[in-house]
Each structure stands twice: as C-alpha cells, then as structure tokens.
C-alpha positions in Angstrom: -13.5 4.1 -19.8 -16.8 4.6 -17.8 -18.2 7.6 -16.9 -19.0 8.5 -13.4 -21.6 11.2 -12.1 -23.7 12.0 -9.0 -27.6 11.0 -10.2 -30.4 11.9 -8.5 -32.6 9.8 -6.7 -35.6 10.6 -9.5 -33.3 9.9 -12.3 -33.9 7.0 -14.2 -30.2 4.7 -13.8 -30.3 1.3 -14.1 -28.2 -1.3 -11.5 -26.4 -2.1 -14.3 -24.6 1.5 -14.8 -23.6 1.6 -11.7 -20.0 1.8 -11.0 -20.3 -1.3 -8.4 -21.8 -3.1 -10.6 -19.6 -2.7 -13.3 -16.6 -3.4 -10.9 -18.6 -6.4 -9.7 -18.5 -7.6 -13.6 -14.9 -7.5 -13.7 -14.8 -10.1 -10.8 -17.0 -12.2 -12.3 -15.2 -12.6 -15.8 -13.5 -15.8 -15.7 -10.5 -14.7 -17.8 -7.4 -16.5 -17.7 -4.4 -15.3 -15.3 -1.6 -14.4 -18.0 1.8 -15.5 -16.9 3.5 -12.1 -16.3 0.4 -11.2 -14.1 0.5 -14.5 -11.7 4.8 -14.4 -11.5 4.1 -10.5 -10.6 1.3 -11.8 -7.3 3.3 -14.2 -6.7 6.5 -11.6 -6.3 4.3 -9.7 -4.0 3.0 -12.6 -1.8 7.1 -12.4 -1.2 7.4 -9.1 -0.7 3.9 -8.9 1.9 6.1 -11.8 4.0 9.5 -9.8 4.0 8.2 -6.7 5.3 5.9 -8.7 7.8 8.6 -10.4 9.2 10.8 -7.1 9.5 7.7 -5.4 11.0 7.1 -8.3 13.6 8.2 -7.2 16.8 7.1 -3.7 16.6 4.3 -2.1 18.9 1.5 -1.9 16.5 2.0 -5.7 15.0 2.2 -6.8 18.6 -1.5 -5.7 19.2 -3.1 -5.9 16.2 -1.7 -9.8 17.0 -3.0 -10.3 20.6 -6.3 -9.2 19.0 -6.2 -11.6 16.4 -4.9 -14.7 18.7 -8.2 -14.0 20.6 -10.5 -15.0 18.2 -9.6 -18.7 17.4 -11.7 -20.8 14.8 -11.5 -23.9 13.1 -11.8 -23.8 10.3 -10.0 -20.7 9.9 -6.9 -18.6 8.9 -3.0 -18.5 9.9 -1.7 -15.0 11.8 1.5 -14.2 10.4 4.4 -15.6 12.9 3.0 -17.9 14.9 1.2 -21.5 14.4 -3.1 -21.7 15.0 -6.2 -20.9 13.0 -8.0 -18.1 13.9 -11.4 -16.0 12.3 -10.7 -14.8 8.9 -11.5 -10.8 9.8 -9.3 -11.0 12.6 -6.5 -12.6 10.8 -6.5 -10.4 7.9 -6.4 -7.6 10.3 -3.0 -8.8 12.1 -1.8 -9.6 8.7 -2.7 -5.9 7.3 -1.3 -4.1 10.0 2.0 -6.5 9.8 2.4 -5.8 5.9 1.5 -1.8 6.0 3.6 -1.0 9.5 6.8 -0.4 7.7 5.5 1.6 4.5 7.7 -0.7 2.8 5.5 -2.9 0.1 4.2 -1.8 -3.4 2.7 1.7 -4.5 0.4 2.4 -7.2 0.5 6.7 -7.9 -1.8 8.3 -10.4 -5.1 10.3 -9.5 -4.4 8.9 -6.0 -2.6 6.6 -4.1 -2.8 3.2 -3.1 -0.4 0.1 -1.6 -2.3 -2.7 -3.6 -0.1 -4.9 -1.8 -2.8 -4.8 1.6 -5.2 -6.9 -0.8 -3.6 -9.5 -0.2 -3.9 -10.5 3.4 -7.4 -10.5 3.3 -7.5 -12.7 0.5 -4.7 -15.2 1.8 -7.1 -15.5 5.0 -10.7 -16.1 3.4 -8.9 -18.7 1.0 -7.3 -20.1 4.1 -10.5 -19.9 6.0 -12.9 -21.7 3.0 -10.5 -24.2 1.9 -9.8 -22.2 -2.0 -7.5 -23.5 -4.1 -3.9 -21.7 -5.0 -5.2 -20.9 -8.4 -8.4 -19.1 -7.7 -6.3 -17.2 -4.9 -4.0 -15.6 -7.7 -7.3 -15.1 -9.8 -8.8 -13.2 -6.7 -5.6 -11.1 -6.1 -5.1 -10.3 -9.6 -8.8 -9.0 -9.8 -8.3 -7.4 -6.4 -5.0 -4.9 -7.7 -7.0 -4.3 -11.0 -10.2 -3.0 -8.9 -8.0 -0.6 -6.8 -5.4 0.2 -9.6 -8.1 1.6 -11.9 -10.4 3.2 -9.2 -6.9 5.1 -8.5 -6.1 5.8 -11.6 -9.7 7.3 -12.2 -10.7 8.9 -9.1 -8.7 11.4 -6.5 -9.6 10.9 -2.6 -6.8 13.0 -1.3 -7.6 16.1 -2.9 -11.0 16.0 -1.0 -8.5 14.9 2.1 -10.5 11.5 2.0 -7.9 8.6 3.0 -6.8 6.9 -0.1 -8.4 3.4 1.6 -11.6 3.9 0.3 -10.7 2.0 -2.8 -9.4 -0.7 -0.7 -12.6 -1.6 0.5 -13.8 -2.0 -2.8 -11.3 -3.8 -3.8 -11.0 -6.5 -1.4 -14.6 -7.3 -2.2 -13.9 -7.5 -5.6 -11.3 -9.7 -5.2 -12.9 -12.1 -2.5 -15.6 -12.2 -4.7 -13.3 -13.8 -8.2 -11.6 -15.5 -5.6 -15.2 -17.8 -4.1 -16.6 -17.1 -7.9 -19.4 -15.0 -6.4 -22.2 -14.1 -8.5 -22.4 -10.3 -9.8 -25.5 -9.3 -7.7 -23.7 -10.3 -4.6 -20.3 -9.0 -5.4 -22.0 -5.7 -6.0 -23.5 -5.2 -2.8 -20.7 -6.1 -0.6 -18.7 -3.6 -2.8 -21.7 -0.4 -2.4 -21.4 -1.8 1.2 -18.1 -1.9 1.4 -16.9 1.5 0.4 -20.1 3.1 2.7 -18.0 1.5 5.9 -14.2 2.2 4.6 -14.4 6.1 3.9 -12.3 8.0 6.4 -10.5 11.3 6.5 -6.7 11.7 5.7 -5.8 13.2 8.8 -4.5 10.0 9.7 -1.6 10.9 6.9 -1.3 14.3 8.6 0.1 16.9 11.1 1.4 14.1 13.9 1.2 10.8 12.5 0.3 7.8 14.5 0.4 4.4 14.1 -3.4 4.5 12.6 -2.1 4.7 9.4 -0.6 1.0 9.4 -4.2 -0.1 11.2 -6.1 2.0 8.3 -6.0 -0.5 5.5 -6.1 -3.9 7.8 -9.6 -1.7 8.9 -11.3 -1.8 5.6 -10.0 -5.4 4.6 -11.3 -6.6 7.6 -14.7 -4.3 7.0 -14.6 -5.6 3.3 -14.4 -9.3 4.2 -17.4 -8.7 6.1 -19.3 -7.1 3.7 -19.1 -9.8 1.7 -20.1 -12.3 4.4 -23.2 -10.3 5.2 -24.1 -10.0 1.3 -23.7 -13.7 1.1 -26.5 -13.8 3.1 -28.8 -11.9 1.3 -28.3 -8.5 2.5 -28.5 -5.7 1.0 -26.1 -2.0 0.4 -27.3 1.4 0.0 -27.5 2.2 -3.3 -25.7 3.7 -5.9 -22.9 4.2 -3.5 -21.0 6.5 -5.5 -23.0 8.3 -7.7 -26.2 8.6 -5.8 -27.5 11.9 -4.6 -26.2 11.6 -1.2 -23.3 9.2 -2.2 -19.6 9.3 -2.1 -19.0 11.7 -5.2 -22.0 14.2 -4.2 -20.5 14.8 -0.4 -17.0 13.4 -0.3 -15.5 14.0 -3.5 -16.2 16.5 -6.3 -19.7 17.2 -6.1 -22.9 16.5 -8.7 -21.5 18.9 -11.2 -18.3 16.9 -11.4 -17.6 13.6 -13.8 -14.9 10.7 -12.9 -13.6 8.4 -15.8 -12.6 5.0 -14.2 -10.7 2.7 -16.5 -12.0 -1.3 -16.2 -11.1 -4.3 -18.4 -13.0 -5.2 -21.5 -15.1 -8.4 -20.7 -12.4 -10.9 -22.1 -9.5 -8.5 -21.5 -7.2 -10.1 -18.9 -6.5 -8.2 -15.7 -2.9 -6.5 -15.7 -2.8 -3.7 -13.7 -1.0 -5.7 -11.0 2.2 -5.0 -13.9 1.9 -1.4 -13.4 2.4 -1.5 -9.6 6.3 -1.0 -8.2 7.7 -2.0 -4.9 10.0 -0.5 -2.7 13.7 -0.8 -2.3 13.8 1.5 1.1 11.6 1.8 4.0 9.6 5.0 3.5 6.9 6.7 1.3 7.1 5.8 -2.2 7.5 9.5 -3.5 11.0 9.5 -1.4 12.1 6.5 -3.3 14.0 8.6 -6.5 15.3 11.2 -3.9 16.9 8.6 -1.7 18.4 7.0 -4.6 19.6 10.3 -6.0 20.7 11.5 -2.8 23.1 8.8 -2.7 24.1 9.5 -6.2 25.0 13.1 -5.4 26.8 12.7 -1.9 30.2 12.1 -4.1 29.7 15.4 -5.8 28.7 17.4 -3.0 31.8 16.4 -0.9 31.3 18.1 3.0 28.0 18.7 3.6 29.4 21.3 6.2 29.5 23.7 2.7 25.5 23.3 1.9 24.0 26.2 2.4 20.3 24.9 0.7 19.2 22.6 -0.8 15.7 22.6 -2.9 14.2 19.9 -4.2 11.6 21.0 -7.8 9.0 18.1 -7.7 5.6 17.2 -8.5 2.8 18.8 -6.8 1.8 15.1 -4.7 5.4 15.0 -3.3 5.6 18.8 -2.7 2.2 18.6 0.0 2.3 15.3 1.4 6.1 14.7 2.3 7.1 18.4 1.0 7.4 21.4 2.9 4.0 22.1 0.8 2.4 20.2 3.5 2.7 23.1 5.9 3.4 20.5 9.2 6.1 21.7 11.7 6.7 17.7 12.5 8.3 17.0 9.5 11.0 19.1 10.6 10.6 18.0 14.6 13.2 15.3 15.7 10.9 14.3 18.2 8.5 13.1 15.9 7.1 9.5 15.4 8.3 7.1 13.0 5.2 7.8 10.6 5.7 11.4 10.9 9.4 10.9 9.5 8.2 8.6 6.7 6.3 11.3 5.5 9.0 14.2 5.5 11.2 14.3 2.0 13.9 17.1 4.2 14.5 14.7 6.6 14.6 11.8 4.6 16.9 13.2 2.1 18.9 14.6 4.8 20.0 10.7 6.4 19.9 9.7 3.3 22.2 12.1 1.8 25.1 11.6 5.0 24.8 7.9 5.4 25.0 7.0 1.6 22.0 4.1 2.7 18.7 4.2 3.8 18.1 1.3 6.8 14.1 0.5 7.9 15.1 1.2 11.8 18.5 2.4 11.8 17.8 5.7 9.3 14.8 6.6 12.0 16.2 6.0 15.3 15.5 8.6 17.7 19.5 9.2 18.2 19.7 9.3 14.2 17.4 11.9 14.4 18.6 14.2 16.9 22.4 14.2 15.4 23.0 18.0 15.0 24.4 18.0 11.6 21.5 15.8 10.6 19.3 18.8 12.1 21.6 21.3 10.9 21.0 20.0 7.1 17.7 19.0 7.2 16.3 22.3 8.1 18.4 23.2 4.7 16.1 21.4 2.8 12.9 22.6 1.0 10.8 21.9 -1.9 8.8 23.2 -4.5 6.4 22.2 -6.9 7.8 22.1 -10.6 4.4 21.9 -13.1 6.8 19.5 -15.3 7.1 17.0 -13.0 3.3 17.1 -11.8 2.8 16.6 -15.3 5.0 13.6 -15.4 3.7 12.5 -12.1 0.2 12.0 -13.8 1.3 11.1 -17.2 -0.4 8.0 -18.7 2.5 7.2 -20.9 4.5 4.4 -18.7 7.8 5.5 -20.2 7.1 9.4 -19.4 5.6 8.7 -16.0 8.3 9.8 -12.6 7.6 10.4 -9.5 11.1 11.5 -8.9 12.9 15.3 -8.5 15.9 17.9 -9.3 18.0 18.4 -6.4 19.9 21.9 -6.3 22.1 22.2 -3.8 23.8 25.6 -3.1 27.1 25.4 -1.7 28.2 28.3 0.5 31.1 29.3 -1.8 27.8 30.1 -4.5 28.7 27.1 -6.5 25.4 24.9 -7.6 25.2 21.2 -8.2 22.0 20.2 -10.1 21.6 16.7 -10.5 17.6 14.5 -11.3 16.2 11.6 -11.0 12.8 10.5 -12.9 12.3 7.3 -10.9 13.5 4.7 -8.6 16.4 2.3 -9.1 13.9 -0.3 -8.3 11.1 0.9 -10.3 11.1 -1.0 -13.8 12.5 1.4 -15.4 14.9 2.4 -13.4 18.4 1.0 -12.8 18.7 -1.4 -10.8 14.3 -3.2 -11.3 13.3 -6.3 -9.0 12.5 -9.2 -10.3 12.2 -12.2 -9.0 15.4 -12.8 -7.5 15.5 -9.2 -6.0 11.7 -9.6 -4.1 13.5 -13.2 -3.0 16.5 -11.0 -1.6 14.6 -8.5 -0.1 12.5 -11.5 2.0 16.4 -12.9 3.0 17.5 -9.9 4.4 14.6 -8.4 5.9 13.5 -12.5 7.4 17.1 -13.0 8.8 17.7 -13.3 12.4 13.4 -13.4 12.5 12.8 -16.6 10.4 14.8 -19.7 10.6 16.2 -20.3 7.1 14.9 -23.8 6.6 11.5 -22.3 7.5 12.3 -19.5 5.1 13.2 -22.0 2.1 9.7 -23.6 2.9 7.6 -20.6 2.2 9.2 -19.9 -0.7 8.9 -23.0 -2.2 5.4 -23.2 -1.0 4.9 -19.4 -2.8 6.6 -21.2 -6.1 4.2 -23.7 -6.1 1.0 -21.9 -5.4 -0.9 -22.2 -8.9 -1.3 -26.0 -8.1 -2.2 -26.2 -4.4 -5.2 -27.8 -3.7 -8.0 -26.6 -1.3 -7.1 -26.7 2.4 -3.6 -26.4 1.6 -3.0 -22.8 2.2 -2.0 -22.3 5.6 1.6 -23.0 3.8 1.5 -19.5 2.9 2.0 -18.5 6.5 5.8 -17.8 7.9 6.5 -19.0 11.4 8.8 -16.9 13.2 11.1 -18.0 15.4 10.1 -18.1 19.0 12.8 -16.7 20.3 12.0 -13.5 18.4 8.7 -13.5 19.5 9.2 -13.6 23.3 11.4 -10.5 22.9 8.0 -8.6 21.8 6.5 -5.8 23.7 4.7 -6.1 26.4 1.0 -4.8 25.7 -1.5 -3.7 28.1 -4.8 -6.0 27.5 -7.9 -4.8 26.3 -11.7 -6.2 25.8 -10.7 -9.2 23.3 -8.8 -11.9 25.9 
C-alpha cells in the first residue's frame, strides 16, 4: 500500500517514490503469468471480439474505422473486421471505440470506475505492429488490468468529475511497457506522460451523452501508445505527475492536504487483479446489471404493471448519481434521448427491463421501444435513493461482502408492497448464473452471428486458445474478419482530413 501526497517542488522526493515509478516497477517484474490469470485474458480477448463484432456497423465504429483504414503501414496492426495492416495508434483507436461502443465488456468498481477490458486493443496492436510473441502479450495485458485495477481501487476521479480514463492512460503504458520488456526509467516517463495527455472532464458521462464516451478510452490508448514511442526515444515527462505541486492530485483531485493509498504487487507477487474484474451479461452500465437481473426476477410477482403506482430502488450512492435520479439530468427520463444517455438511466432501464422479462443490446433501446407509453408511463414511476448499506457494500474490500446491486420496492396501487434485492449480477462470480469460459465463448456466438462467418469464428477462437505459444509476427490471428456483406451495409460517413 503506497502512500500518495501532493509534494512541493522544494521538497526533497526521490524518482524512486514516485507513484509512476513505482507503477513502472510493476511492469518490469518478470513474474510468471499464473494459470487462472492468463485463462481470465484470454476470456476477455473473447469477450473484446464479441462486443466488437455486435458494435460493428454502428455510426461511431464506422468512423473511428475510415480513420484508421487511412493510415496504412507495413509493418503494422489489424483493424477489427476487415483484412490490411495499418499504424498501431490508429488501429488501437478503431479497435477501442469498437470494444467500448456498446458498454458491454468488463467493469472494475471500487474508489472509481474503470472497463479494463479497453487495455487490450492497444496492446493487441503494438504486439501486432513489433512482431511480440503471444506470451509476452498476456504478460503485458495482465500488467495492464493490474495498473488500472489498483489505481481504481486507490484513487477516485469521479468525485472530482475527472473522467475515470485517466487511469487508462497509465495503464496502457504500463502494459506496453511488460509487454516490449521496457526498462523502468522509460516505462515511467511514458506513464508521467501519459496521464498529463489523458485527463479529461466527466461531462462526457453527463447531462446529454454522446458518442464521445465510446471515443474517450480509444483516445488515451492511442495517447498512451504514443507516449511510449516518444519515451523510447529518449524523451522526457513532467515530473512527478501526480504528486507534484501543480500535478494531478494538487489541481484535479483532492488537493495537497489530501493522501491516496494505491495498492501495487509485492516485487515477486504475481499480478491478479485481472480475477477481480466481471463482465457483462446485458448491454448497459454495469451498476444496472443486478437491477436488470432482479427486475426480471420480480415481473412474476408483480403481475400487471398497470397496478404500480412507484417504484424506488435503495442503492449505493455510485448508482444513485450516475444512472440514479441522484444524477439530477432530465434526459434520463427523455425518450428522445441518445443511446448513451439511456445506458446511463437505471428508471428506464429497469422499466424495459421489468415489461420485456430480457434485456437486448439494440432492441431494449430502440427509439420505438422508448417511446411506448406504458414504457413512459412506468418509467417516470421509477426513482432511487441512496441506502448508506449498500454504499458501504459498494466499496467493501471483502470480495464476498462487495454488491453493486439494490432493493426494489414497488408500491402497487391497492397499497400492497413487494420488496425483493439483489447484491450482484447473475453473471458476476458470485452470482447465479458466473461466465466462464464457455459462457464468454457463447456470448462471442451470439453476439458474432449473422456478422462473422462461423468457420471464421471457429478460427479466432482457436487462434485465442492457442495464444500462450504463438510466435512473433503471428498475431494478426487475433483479428476477426467480418463478413463483407455486413460491412457494405455500414453507414455512409461524411469524409474528413484523414483520406
């Protein structure tokens, strides 16, 4: 546990007590992959593909791919769909915006937020780009979900309304840097330089939502991969990034008064934290994943919805003001509002979710879904409200004490009240129904059908099996070509400066 603290610029603080350096010892520790920890990348390598090939035909991932396909290189990396090698950055940018689109990969909650999952493109296309071998890949991802699992678990962006993709800058250095088996000096300025270029305000998670936030975190891997090319070449970051007197912590977080504790591996201890990460079962911010799955457990009980007269859902203070009614935004109850907007409103999602008995990554936020009038009608029944038990049990460090679920009372208009909770997801390890293995491989089936041929499917996957003993220059495997036919029916998009 290392302590954190603004310093000023006349204090006497060694390089070496820096938190980038530090972080940048991590990466360099050459300790073994343990066999739970590369099974678990090699799950979400899976579950990147699946939601990139559900996500392939939608606006954003159409132009953040016409950018990419401009910027051809040889050598270079694949662009998710389609056959070619292209620049690294740009790859890693078409491939971030394809995994984030659908809010629909892995979540890590404590102090903050994260989707370590968007590590991984920009890994997948550096290792494609230098010719790395399968096995330093999964050493590089495992270091790069450590780096931002631990800097969330340590230190809180949101409350400061700094987006929660200022540890993914870090991160992805990190990780680039196990990956090429960078030395520490290096690592640690392409981290301090890094996090300088990735900080950004959470407005893009607020009020109207656009489709920024699926851009946001292909932005800082693509800023992260060249911070690392620039500190390969013996330039320099400002310095310390964090805690120095006009750093990160002094004027973006909690001040010089204030002290983080950020968790990092022992030197020797292997890097886990990949194991305390969770996917998603259904399309939409993680915090929504118990209600969805309790909403379906209570529609039985309930019987016509007609007879709700409220419905209030007690949950942690996270849930309550960023998909809550704590939030204070007037979209989250606006049928007009975009996709991203309805991802991040728990009345409406517990709404669908409560008449339709499913939850459906297109279907449950269709314009004509959201204008029903007993869906309206419902959702405007719907409140929350923070319960101090379940913030408490939102940051809990104990795994088997830890939910990021609610209580659900619904008021009938006869008086009666049906109370039903749900601590965590069906999907969530603890919960009813985890994934392993064969449920991430599911999940790619049903979400690649109709988009990826299924020989072409049973190709990746056998390629993703086989990863730990790929040699260099194989890696381009990785990539899923979608079928043509799919593509063509892609929206037109109006061209820009990159041809």
């Amino acid at each position: 546990m290392h302590p954190v603290r603004t310093r000023r610029s006349a204090d006497e603080f060694p390089i070496t007590e820096h938190l980038a350096y530090k972080i940048a010892e991590v990466a360099v520790d050459e300790v073994e992959v343990e066999p739970a920890t590369e099974a678990m990348v090699l799950n979400r390598i899976i579950d990147d593909a699946a939601v990139s090939a559900a996500a392939v035909l939608r606006q954003p991932v159409t132009v953040a791919r016409h950018q990419a396909l401009a910027h051809r290189s040889t050598p270079g990396a694949t662009v998710f769909g389609v056959d070619g090698s292209y620049s690294a950055e740009w790859a890693a940018w078409a491939n971030g915006v394809a995994v984030r689109e659908l809010d629909f990969h892995d979540t890590f909650l404590a102090a903050e937020y994260s989707h370590p999952g968007d590590n991984i493109p920009p890994l997948v296309a550096v290792a494609q780009q230098l010719g790395v071998s399968g096995a330093d890949l999964i050493r590089g991802i495992a270091t790069a979900y450590e780096i931002q699992i631990d800097l969330a678990r340590g230190i809180c962006l949101h409350e400061h309304k700094i987006d929660h993709v200022a540890h993914l800058g870090p991160s992805v250095a990190a990780g680039i840097g196990t990956m090429l088996r960078l030395d520490t000096e290096t690592i640690y300025q392409a981290i301090g330089q890094a996090l300088h270029l990735t900080t950004a305000t959470r407005q893009s998670r607020k009020g109207s939502i656009s489709s920024w936030k699926a851009f946001a975190p292909a932005h800082a891997a693509k800023v992260a991969i060249e911070a690392v090319d620039r500190a390969m070449r013996g330039e320099r970051s400002p310095a310390p990034i964090w805690e120095g007197e006009d750093g990160v912590i002094a004027w973006l977080l909690s001040g010089p008064e204030h002290t983080y504790q950020v968790p990092l591996p022992a030197p020797g201890e292997p890097k886990r934290a990949i194991l305390d990460s969770f996917t998603k079962e259904h399309s939409a911010e993680y915090q929504s994943q118990a209600p969805i799955d309790l909403a379906r457990r209570l529609r039985d009980r309930i019987g016509d919805l007609d007879q709700v007269a409220s419905i209030v859902l007690h949950t942690s203070h996270h849930t309550h003001v960023v998909i809550g009614t704590g939030s204070g935004d007037p979209q989250k109850f606006d049928p007009d509002a975009s996709r991203e907007t309805l991802d991040h409103s728990l009345p409406y999602i517990f709404a669908v979710a409560l008449q339709d008995g499913s939850w459906h990554h297109e279907h449950s936020y269709a314009p004509e879904r959201a204008h029903r009038p007993d869906t309206i009608a419902l959702w405007h029944k719907i409140s929350t409200v923070e319960d101090p038990e379940w913030t408490r049990r939102y940051h809990s460090t104990d795994p088997a004490e830890k939910a990021f679920g609610a209580r659900a009372e619904v008021t009938l208009k006869s008086g009666e009240v049906i109370s039903d909770e749900l601590a965590v997801a069906d999907a969530h390890p603890l919960g009813a129904r985890p994934f392993g293995r064969e449920q991430y491989v599911a999940k790619f089936g049903q979400l690649a059908g109709g988009v990826v041929k299924p020989a072409e499917q049973q190709r990746f996957l056998a390629t993703v099996d086989g990863l730990a003993d790929m040699k260099s220059g194989t890696l381009a495997g990785l990539n899923v070509l979608v079928d043509p036919r799919v593509l063509d029916k892609a929206p037109t998009v109006s061209s820009g400066i990159f041809q």
